[in-house]
C-alpha positions as CSV (number, residue, x, y, z in Angstrom):
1,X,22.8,28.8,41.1
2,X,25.3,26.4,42.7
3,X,28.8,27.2,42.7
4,X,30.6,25.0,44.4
5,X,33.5,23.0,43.2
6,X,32.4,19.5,44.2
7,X,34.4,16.4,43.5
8,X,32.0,15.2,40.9
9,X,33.5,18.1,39.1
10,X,37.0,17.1,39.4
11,X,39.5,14.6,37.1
12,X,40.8,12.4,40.1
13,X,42.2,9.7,38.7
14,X,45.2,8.8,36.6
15,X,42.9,7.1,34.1
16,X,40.7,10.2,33.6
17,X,43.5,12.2,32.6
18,X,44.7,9.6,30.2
19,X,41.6,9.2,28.2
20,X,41.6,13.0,27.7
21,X,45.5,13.2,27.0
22,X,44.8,10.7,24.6
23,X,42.5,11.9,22.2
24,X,44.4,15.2,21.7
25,X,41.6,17.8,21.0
26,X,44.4,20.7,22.9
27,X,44.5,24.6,21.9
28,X,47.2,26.4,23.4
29,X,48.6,29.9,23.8
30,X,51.6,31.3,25.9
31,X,50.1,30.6,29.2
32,X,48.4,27.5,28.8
33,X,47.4,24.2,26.8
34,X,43.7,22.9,27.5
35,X,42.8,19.7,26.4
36,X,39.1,18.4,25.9
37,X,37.1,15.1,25.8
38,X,33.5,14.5,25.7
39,X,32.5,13.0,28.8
40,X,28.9,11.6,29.0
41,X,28.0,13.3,31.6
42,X,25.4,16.4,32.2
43,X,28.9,18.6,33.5
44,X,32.1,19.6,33.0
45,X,35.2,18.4,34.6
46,X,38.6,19.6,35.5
47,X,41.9,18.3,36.3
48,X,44.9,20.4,36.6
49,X,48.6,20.0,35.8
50,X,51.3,23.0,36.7
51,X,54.5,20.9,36.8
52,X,57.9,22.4,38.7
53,X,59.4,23.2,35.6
54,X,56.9,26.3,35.0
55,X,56.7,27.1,38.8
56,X,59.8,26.1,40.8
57,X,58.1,26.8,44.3
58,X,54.7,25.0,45.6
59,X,53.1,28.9,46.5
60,X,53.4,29.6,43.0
61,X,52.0,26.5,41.5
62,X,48.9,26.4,44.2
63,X,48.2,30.2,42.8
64,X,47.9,29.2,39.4
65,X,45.9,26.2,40.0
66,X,43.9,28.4,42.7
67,X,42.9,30.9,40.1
68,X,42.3,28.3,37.1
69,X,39.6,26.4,39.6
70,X,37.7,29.4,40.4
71,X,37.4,30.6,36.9
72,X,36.0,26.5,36.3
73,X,33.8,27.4,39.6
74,X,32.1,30.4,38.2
75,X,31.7,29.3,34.4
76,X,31.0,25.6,34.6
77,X,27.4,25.9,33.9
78,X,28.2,27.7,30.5
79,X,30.6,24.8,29.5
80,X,29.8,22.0,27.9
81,X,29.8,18.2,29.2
82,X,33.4,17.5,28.9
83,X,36.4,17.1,30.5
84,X,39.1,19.6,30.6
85,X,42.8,19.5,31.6
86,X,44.9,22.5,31.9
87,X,48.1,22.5,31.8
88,X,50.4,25.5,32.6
89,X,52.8,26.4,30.5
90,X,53.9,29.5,32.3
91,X,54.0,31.0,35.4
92,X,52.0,34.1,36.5
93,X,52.0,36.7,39.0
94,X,49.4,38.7,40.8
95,X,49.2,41.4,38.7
96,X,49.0,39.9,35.4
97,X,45.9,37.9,36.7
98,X,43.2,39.2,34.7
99,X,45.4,38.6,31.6
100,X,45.7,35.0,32.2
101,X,42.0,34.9,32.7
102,X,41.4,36.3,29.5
103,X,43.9,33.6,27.7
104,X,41.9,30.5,30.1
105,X,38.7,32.1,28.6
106,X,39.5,32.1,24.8
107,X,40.9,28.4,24.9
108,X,37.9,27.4,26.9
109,X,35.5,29.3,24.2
110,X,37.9,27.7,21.1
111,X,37.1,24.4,22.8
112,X,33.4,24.3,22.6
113,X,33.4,26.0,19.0
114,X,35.3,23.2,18.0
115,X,33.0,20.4,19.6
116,X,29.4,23.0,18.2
117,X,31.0,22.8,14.9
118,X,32.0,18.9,15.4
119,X,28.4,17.8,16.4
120,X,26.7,19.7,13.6
């Protein structure tokens, strides 16, 4: 199985992230806020925004969006064909990694529930 983080699985542009800003499907919890749109595709997407106001110092902010893309990395084939920003809404350290895994993990699971029970 390939799991690679190509390009063709990345929101680039400024226009990609406003389509799925716009439509406002988001869950949230104290670490993050994940928005979703249907893409057209036969993947998943990702874009990322950590903003200086949750991370004052670029280290931090890489980390988080480090960690967020290799959780995308290893579960993209179970997601379905939309596009996903997450936005941080908190920094996180080292140690409370797996917890912040966990929290990506549920929104990412409310997501696609919400789009399974959409399409039925």
């Amino acid at each position: 199985m390939d799991n690679t983080f190509r390009r063709a699985h990345r929101l680039l542009k400024t226009d990609e992230f406003s389509s799925v800003f716009h439509l406002r499907n988001a869950r949230s919890n104290q670490l993050f806020q994940v928005y979703a749109r249907p893409n057209g595709l036969t993947h998943a997407r990702l874009g990322l925004v950590v903003g200086k106001k949750v991370a004052k110092r670029a280290n931090r902010r890489n980390y988080i969006k480090r960690t967020v893309r290799e959780w995308f990395r290893l579960h993209r084939h179970d997601l379905p064909p939309m596009d996903f920003v997450v936005r941080s809404r908190q920094a996180y350290y080292r140690g409370e990694y797996h917890e912040a895994v966990k929290a990506l993990a549920a929104l990412f699971a409310k997501l696609a529930r919400c789009r399974d029970s959409s399409s039925s």
